[in-house]
Phi, psi and omega in degrees: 000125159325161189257285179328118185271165192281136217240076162262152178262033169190173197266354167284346171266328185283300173325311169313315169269336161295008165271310217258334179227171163250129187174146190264158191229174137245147174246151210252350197036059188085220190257338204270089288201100173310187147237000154302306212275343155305336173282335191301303205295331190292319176322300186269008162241008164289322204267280185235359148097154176243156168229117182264123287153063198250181188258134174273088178220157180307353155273333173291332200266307163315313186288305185286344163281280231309304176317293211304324185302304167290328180233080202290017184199034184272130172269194235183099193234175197196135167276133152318132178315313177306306201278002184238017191272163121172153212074355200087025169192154226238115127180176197318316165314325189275343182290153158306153170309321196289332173333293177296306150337317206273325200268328164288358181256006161240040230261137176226186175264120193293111182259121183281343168218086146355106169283169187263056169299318160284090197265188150319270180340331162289316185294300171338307219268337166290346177095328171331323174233174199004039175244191181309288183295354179319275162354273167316337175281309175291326192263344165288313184280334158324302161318294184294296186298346193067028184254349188042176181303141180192159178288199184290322204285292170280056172223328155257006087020297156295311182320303204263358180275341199264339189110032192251135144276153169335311187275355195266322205281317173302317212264300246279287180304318180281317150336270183333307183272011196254348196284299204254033149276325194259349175294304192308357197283305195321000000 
């Protein structure tokens, strides 16, 4: 069982991860957050601490700087966009079990003072940013980092609020062009 409980926004993502983990959840019902469930969640991060769990589309995102904001030490796990589609809809319900495994086993902690590890420039050198293929690259190394799909901007954002190293950002990037060299093989 997780020690943490699961920060989800609806009751078709608590199914999902009971599929997928044994682990108590809370659901956010969106965005508009009563405030028993703020209490619940103020509880369970007092208690056994949460890892928030949003769908990744701009509402799971919203919901997740509010959480973040309130609870600065909530960790932080995030599905691929790809790995979290399907019907024509984006969310925590739709990953596969192994999903939810792979996004809880990289869970990471959101750090408010940030190292400057990362720049432009890195994002540049890596193809992250202003190259073709940039997108994909980002949603690949995201993947592999547990960081998830983000533009450039919040994506090197994440680099430096989340802990990611140099060498994790290097195994990660080379993954990524090594991914979509071998798509490219077929």
């Amino acid at each position: 069982m997780i020690k943490e409980v699961i920060i989800v926004e609806g009751k078709h993502d608590v199914q999902a991860v009971g599929r997928a983990v044994d682990a108590e959840c809370i659901i956010t019902e969106g965005f508009h957050l009563a405030p028993r469930t703020l209490e619940r969640i103020e509880q369970a991060y007092t208690k056994r601490g949460i890892i928030i769990l949003t769908d990744p589309d701009t509402a799971g995102e919203r919901i997740r700087k509010f959480l973040s904001k309130r609870f600065p030490e909530a960790k932080h796990a995030f599905i691929p966009k790809e790995e979290a589609t399907a019907n024509d809809d984006i969310g925590i319900e739709q990953a596969s079990p192994e999903a939810i495994r792979s996004a809880l086993a990289k869970v990471r902690y959101l750090e408010w003072k940030p190292a400057a590890e990362f720049t432009v420039a890195d994002m540049l050198r890596a193809g992250l940013s202003g190259a073709p293929e940039a997108a994909d690259r980002r949603a690949a190394a995201g993947a592999e980092l547990g960081i998830g799909y983000a533009n450039a901007k919040t994506f090197l954002q994440r680099l430096n609020h989340y802990g990611v190293t140099r060498n994790e950002f290097g195994a990660a990037v080379k993954k990524a062009a090594s991914g979509k060299q071998e798509a490219g093989d077929d």
